[in-house]
One Martini backbone bead per residue (centre of mass of N, CA, C, O) as a GRO file, in nm:
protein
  195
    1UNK     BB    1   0.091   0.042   0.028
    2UNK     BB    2   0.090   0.342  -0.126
    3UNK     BB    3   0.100   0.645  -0.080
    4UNK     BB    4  -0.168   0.938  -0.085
    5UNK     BB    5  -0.297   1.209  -0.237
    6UNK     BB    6  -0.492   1.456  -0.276
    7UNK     BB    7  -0.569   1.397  -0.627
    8UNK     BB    8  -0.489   1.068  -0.681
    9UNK     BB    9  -0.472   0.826  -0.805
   10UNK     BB   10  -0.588   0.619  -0.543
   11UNK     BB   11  -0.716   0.711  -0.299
   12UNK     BB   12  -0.944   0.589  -0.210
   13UNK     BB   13  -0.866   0.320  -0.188
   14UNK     BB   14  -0.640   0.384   0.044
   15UNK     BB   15  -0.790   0.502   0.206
   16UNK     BB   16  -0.966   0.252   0.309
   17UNK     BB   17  -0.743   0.071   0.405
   18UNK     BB   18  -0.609   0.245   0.623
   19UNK     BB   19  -0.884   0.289   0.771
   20UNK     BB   20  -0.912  -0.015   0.859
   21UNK     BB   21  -0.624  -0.098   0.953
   22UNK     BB   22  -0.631   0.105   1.193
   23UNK     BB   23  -0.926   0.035   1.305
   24UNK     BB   24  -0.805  -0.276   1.389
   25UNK     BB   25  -0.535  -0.204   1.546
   26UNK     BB   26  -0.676  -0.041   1.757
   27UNK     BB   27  -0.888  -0.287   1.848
   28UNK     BB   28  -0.673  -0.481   1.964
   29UNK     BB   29  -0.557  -0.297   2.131
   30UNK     BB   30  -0.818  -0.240   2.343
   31UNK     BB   31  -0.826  -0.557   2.393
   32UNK     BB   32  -0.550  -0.680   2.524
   33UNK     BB   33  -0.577  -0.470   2.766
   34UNK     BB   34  -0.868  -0.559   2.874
   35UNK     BB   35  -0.766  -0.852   2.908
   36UNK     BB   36  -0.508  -0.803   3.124
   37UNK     BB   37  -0.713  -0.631   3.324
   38UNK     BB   38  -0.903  -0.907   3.369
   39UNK     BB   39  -0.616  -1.080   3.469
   40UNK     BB   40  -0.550  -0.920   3.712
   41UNK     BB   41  -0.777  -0.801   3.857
   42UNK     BB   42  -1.111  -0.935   3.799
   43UNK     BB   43  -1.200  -0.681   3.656
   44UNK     BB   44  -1.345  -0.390   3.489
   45UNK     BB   45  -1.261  -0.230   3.724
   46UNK     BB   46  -0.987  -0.072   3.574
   47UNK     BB   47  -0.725   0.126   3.455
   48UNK     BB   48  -0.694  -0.064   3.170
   49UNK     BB   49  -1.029   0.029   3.073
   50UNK     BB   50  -0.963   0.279   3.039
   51UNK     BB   51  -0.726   0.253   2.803
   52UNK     BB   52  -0.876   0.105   2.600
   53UNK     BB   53  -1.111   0.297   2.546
   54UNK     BB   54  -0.934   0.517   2.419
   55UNK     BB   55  -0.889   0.362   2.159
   56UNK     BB   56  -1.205   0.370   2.061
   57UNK     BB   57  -1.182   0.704   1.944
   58UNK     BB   58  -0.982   0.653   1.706
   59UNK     BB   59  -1.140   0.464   1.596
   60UNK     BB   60  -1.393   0.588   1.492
   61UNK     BB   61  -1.257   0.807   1.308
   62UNK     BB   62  -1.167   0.583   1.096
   63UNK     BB   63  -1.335   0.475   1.055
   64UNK     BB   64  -1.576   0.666   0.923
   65UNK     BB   65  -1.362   0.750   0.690
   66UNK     BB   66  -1.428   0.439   0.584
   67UNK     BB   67  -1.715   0.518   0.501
   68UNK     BB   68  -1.711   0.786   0.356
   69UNK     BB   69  -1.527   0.584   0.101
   70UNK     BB   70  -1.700   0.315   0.048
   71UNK     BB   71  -1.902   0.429  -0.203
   72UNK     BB   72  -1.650   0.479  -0.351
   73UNK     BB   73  -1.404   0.492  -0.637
   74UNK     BB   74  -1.169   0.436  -0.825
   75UNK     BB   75  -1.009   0.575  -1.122
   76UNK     BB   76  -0.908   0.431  -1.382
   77UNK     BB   77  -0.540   0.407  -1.495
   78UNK     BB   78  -0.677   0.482  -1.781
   79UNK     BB   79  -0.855   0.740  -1.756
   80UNK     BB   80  -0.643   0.910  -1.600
   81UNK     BB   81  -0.409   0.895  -1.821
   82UNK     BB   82  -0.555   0.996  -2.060
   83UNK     BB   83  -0.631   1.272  -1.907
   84UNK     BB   84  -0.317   1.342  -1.866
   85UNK     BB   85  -0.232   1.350  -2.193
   86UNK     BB   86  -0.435   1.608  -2.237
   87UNK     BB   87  -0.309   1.800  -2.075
   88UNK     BB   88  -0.241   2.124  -2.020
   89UNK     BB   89  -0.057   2.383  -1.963
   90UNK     BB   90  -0.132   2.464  -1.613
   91UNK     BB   91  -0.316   2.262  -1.535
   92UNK     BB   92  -0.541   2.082  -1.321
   93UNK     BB   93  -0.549   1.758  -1.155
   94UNK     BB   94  -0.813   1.545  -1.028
   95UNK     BB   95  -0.883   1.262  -0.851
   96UNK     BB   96  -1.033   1.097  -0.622
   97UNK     BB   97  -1.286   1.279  -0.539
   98UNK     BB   98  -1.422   1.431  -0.258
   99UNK     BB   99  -1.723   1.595  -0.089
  100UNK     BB  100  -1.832   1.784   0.162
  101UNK     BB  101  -2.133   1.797   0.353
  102UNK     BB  102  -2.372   1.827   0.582
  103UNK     BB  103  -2.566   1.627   0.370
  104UNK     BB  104  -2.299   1.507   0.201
  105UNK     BB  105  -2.095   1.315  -0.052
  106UNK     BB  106  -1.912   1.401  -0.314
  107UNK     BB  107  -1.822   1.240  -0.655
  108UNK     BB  108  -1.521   1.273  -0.845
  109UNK     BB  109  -1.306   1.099  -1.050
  110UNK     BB  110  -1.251   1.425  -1.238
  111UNK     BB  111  -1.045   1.737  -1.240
  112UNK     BB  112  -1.070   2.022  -1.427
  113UNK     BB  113  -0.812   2.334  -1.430
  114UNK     BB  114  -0.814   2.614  -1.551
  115UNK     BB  115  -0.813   2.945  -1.606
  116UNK     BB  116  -1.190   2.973  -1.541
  117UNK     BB  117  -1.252   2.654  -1.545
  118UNK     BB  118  -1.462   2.365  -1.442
  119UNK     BB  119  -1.409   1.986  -1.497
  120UNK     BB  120  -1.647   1.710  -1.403
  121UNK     BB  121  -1.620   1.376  -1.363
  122UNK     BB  122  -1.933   1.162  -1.249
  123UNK     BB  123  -2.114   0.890  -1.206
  124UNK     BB  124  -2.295   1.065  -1.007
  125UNK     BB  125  -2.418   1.305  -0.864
  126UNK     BB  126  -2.388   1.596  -1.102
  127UNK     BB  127  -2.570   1.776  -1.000
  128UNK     BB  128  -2.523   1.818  -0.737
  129UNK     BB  129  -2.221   1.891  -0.745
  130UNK     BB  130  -2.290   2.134  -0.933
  131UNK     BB  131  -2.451   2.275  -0.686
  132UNK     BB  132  -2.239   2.270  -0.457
  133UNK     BB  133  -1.964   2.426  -0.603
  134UNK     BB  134  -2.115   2.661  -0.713
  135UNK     BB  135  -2.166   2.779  -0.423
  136UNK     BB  136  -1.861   2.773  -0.311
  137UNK     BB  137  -1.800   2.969  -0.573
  138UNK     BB  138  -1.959   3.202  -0.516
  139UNK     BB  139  -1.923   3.262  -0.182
  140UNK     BB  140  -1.594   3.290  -0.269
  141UNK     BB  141  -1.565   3.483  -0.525
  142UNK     BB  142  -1.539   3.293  -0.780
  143UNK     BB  143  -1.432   3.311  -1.120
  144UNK     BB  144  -1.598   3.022  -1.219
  145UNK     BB  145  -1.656   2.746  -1.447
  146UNK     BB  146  -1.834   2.498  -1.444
  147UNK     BB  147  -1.859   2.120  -1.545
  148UNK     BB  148  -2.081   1.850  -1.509
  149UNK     BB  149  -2.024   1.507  -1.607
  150UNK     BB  150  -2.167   1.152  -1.692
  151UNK     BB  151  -1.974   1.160  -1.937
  152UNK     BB  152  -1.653   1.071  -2.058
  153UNK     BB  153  -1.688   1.193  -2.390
  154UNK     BB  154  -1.774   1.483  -2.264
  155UNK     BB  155  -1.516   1.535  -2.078
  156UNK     BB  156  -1.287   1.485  -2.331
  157UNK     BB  157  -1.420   1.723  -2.514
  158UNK     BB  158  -1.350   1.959  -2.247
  159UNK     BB  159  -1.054   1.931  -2.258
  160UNK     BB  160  -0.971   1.976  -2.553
  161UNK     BB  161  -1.103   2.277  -2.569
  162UNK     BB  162  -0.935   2.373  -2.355
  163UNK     BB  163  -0.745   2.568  -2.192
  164UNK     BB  164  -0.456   2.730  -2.112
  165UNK     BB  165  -0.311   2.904  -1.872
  166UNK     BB  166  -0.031   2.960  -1.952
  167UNK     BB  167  -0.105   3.083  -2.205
  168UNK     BB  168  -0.241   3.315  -2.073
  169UNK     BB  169  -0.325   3.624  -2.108
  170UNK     BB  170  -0.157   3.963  -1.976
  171UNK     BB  171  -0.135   4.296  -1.945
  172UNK     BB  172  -0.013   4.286  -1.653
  173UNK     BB  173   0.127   4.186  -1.349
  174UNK     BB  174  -0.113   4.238  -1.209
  175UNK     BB  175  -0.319   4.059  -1.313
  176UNK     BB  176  -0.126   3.793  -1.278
  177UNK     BB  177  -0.107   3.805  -0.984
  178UNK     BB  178  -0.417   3.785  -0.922
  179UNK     BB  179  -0.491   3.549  -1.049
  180UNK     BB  180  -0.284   3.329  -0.880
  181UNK     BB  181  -0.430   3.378  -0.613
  182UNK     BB  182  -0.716   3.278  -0.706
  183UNK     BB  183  -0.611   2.984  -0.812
  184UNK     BB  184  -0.505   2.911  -0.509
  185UNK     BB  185  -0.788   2.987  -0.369
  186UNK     BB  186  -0.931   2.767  -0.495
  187UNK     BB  187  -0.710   2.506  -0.400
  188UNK     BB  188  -0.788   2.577  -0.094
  189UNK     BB  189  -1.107   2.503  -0.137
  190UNK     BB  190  -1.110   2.220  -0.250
  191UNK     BB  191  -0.951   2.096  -0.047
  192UNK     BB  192  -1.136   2.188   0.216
  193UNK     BB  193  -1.363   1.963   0.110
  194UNK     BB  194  -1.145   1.748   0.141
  195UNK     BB  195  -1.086   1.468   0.296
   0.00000   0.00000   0.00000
């Protein structure tokens, strides 16, 4: 099991595995201490059933995180890498996202941001997805427009027409400066919302 960051491809599989494997070790560990102090004690009031319990604390964290993850899949290596290659110059890809928000998770398999376009491939709740985006971006007054499609061949025909980044002319320096602030802030809006 190899680390991944948020908007890797594989990063779902992996949050998957780790956080199920934390909380499997972290209940063991629990279970143990548990024991130990049943078996020395003879009884479940003793300070060691107090240490073990505080194990279950961080085990519930990583279990919700691992439901959390259980309904969505990471995006196959070959539509990841297509999509790859089609990037253009100065754009950002983000591969198995998830967005949460107080009453539900939204999955985006891929997700591409150009100079002022965001692009959004979903299997599943695509319209939801982009009415919970297009306000979060409303709200945070980012001017970029949204497009999520759960179509494949419409996803890569929006990639292909995309703008480069890099190659976005500016009148001057302060203009220049002020986009890259604005694209800064749009990613670390984007991030603030994965978990």
């Amino acid at each position: 099991m190899s680390f991944k960051r948020k908007g890797e491809q594989g990063y779902i599989g992996f949050m998957k595995s780790f956080n199920l494997l934390v909380s499997f070790v972290l209940f063991v560990i629990a279970a143990v201490i548990f024991i130990i102090g049943m078996s020395i004690y003879d009884t479940k009031g003793n300070i060691l059933t107090i240490v073990g319990a505080l194990f279950i604390i961080p085990m519930a964290r990583f279990l919700t995180v691992f439901f959390l993850f259980l309904p969505f899949k990471s995006v196959p290596k070959e539509t990841y890498d297509k999509a790859f290659s089609q990037m253009k110059q100065g754009n950002l890809l983000y591969a198995d996202v998830i967005f949460t928000s107080t009453e539900k998770a939204y999955g985006a398999s891929l997700l591409v941001v150009t100079s002022d376009k965001i692009f959004a491939y979903a299997t599943k709740n695509c319209n939801k997805l982009q009415e919970y985006l297009t306000d979060i971006l409303k709200r945070r007054a980012l001017a970029y427009k949204l497009t999520c499609t759960d179509d494949e061949g419409k996803f890569f025909n929006l990639l292909k027409g995309a703008d480069s980044y890099a190659e976005k002319t500016y009148a001057d320096n302060e203009e220049k400066e002020s986009a890259e602030k604005e694209r800064d802030r749009l990613r670390e809006v984007l991030e603030s919302f994965m978990p």
